[in-house]
N, CA, C and O atoms as a printed pandas DataFrame, in Angstrom:
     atom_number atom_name residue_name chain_id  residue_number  x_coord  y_coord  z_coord
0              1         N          UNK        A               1  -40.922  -24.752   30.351
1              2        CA          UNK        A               1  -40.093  -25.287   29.307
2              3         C          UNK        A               1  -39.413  -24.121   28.589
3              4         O          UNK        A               1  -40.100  -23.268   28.028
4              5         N          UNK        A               2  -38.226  -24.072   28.592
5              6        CA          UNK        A               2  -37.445  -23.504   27.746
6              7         C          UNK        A               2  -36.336  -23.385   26.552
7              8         O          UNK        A               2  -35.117  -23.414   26.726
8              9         N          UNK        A               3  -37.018  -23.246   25.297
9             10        CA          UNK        A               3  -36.230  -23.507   23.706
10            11         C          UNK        A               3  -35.453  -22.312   23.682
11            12         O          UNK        A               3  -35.772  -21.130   23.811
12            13         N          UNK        A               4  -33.817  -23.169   23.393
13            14        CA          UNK        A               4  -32.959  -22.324   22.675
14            15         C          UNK        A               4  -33.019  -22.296   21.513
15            16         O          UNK        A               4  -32.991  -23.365   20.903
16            17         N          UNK        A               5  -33.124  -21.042   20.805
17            18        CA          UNK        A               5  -32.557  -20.970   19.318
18            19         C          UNK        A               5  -31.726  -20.735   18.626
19            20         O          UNK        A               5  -30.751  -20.052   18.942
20            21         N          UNK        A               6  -31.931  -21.285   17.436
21            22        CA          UNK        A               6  -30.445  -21.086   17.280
22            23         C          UNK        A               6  -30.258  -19.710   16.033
23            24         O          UNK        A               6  -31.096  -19.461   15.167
24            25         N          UNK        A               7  -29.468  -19.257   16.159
25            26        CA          UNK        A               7  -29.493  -17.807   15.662
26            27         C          UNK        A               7  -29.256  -17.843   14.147
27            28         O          UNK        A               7  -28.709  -18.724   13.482
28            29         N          UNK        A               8  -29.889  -16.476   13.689
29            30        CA          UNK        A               8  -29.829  -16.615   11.990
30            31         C          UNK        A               8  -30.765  -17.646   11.700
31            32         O          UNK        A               8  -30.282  -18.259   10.748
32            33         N          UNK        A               9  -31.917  -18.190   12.039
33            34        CA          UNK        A               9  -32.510  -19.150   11.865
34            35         C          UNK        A               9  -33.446  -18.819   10.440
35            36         O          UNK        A               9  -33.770  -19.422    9.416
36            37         N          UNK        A              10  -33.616  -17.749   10.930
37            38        CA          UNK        A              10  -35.031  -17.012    9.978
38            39         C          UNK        A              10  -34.160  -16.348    8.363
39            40         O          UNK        A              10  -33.117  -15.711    8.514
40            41         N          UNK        A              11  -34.632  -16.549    7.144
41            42        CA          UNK        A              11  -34.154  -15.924    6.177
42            43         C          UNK        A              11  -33.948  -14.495    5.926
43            44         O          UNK        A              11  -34.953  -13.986    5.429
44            45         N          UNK        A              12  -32.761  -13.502    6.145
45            46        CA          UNK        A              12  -33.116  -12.237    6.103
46            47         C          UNK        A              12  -33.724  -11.278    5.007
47            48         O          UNK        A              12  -33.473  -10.075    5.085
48            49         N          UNK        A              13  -34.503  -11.760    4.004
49            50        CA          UNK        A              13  -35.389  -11.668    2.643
50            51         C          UNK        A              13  -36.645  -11.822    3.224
51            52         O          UNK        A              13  -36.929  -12.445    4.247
52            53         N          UNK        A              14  -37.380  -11.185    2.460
53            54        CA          UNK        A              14  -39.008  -11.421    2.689
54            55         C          UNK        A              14  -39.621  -13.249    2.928
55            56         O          UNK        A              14  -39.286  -14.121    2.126
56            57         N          UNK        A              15  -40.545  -13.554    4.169
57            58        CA          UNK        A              15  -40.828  -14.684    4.149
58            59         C          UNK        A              15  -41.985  -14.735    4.398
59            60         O          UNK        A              15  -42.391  -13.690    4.906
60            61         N          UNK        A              16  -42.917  -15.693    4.235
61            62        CA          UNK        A              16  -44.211  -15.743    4.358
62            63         C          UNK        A              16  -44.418  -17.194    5.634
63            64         O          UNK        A              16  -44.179  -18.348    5.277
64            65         N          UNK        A              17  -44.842  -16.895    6.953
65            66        CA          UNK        A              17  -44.983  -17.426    8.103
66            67         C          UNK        A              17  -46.341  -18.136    8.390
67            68         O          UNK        A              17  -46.739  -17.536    9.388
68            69         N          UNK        A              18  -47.009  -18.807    8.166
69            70        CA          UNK        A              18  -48.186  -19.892    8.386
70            71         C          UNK        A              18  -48.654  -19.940   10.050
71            72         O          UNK        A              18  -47.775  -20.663   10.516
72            73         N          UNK        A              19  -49.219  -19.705   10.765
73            74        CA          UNK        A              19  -49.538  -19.893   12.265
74            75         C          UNK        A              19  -50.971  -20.330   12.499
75            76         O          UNK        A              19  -51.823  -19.470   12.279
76            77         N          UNK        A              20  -51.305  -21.308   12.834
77            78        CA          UNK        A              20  -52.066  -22.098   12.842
78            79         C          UNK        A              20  -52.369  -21.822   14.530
79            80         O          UNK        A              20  -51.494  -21.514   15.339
80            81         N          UNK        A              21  -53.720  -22.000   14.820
81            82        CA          UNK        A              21  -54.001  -22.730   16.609
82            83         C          UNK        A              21  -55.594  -23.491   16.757
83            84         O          UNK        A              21  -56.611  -23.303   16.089
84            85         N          UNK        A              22  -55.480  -23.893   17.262
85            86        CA          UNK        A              22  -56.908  -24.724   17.782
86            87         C          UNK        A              22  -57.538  -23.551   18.671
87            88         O          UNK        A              22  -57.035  -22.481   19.014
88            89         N          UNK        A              23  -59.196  -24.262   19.016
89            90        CA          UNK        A              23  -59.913  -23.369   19.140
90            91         C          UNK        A              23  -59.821  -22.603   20.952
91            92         O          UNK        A              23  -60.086  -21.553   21.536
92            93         N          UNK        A              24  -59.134  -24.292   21.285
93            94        CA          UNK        A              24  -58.898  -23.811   22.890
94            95         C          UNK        A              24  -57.334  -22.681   23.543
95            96         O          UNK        A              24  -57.080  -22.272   24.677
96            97         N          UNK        A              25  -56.515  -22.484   22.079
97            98        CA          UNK        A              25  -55.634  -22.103   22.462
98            99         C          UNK        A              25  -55.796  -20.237   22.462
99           100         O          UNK        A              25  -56.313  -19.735   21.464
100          101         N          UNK        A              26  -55.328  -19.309   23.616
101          102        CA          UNK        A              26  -56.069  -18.335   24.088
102          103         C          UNK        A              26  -54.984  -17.262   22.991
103          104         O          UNK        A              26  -53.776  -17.437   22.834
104          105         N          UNK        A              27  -55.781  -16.223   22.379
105          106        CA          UNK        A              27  -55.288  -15.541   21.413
106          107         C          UNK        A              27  -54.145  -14.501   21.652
107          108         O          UNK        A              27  -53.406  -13.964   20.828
108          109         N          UNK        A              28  -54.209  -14.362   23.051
109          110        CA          UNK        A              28  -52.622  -13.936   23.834
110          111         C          UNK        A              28  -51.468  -15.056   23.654
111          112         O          UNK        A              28  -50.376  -14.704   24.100
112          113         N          UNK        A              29  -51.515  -16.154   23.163
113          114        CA          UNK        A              29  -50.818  -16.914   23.220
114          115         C          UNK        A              29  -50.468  -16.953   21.701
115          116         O          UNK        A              29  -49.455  -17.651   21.723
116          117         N          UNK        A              30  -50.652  -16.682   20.605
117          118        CA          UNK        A              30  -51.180  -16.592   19.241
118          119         C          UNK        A              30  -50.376  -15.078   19.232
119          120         O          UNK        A              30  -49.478  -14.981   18.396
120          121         N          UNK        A              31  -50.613  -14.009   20.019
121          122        CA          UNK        A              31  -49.994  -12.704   19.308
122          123         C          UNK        A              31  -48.836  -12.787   20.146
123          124         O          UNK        A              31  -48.004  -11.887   20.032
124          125         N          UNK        A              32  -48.629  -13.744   21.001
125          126        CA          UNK        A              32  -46.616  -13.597   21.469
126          127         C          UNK        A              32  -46.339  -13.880   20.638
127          128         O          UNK        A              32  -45.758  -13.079   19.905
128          129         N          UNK        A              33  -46.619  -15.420   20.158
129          130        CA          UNK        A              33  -45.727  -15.714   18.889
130          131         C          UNK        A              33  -45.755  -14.619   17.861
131          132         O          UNK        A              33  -44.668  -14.300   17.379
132          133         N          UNK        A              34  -46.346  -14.278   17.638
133          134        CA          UNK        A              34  -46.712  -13.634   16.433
134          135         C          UNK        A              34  -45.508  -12.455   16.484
135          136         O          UNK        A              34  -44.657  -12.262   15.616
136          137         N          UNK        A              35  -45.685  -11.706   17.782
137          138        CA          UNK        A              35  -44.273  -10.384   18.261
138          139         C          UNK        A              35  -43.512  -11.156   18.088
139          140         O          UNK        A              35  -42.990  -10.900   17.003
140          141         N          UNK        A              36  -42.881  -12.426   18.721
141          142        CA          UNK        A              36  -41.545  -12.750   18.576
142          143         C          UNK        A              36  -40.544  -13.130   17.468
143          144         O          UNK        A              36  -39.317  -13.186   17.376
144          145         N          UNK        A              37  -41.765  -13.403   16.542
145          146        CA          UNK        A              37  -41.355  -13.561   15.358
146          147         C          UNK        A              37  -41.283  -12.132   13.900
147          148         O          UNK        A              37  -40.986  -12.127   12.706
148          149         N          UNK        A              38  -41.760  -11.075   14.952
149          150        CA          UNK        A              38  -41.581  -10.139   14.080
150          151         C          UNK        A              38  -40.436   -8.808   14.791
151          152         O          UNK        A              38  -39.938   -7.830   14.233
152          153         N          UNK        A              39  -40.336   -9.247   16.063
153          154        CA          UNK        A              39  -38.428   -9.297   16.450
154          155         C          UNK        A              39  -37.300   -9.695   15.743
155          156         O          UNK        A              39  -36.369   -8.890   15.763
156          157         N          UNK        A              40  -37.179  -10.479   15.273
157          158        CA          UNK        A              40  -36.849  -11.087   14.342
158          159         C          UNK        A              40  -36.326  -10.605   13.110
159          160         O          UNK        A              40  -35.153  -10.646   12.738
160          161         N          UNK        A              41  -37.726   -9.955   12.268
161          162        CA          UNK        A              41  -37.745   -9.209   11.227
162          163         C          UNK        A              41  -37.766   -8.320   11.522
163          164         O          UNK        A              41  -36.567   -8.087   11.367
164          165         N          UNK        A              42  -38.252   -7.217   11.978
165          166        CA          UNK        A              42  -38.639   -5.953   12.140
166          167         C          UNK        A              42  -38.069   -5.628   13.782
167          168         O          UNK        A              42  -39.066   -5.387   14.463
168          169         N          UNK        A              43  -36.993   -5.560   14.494
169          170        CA          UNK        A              43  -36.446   -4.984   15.429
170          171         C          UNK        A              43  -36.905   -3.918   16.111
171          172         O          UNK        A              43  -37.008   -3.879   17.337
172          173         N          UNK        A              44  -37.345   -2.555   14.943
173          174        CA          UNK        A              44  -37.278   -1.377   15.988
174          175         C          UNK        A              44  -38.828   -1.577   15.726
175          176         O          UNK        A              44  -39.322   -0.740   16.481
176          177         N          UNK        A              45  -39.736   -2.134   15.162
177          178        CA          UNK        A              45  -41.428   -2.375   14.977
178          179         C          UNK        A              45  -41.992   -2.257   16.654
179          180         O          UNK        A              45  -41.625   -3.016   17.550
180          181         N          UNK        A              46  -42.750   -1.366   16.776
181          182        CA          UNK        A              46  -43.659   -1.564   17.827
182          183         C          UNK        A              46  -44.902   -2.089   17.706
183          184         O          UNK        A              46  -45.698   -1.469   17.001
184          185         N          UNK        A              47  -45.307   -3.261   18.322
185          186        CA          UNK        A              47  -46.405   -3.650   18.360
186          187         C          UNK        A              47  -47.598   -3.452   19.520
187          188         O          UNK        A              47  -47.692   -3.697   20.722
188          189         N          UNK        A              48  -48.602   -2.772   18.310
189          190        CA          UNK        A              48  -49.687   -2.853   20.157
190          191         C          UNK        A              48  -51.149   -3.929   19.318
191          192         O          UNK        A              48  -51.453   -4.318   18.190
192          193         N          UNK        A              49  -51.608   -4.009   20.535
193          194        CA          UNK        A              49  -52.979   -4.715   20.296
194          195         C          UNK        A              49  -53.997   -4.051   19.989
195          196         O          UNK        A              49  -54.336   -3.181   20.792
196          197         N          UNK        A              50  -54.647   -4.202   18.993
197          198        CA          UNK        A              50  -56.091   -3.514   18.902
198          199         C          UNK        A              50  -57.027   -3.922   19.691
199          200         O          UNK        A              50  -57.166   -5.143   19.760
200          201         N          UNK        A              51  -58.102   -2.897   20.658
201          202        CA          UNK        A              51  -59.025   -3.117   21.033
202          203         C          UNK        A              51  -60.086   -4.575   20.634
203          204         O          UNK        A              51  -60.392   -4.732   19.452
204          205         N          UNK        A              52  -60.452   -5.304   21.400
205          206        CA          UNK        A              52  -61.237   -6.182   20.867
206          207         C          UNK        A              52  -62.861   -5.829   21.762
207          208         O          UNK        A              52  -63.865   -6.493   21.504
């Protein structure tokens, strides 16, 4: 499945983002969203994962 978005969606001011998941949903799935939405805001931001 693939969502287009639509651009400028996100406020370019500070926003506060809510992300919710159930217990079966796998936490790689939880930190894409999480990067894609801080693409968004933060462009040149590199993100890595901490050791678990």
């Amino acid at each position: 499945m693939v969502f287009k978005c639509q651009e400028n969606w996100l406020p370019s001011d500070d926003v506060i983002i809510g992300i919710t998941s159930g217990a079966s949903t796998p936490d790689k799935v939880v930190e894409d969203i999480i990067k894609v939405l801080l693409k968004f805001k933060a462009p040149g931001l590199v993100f890595q994962s901490l050791p678990s």
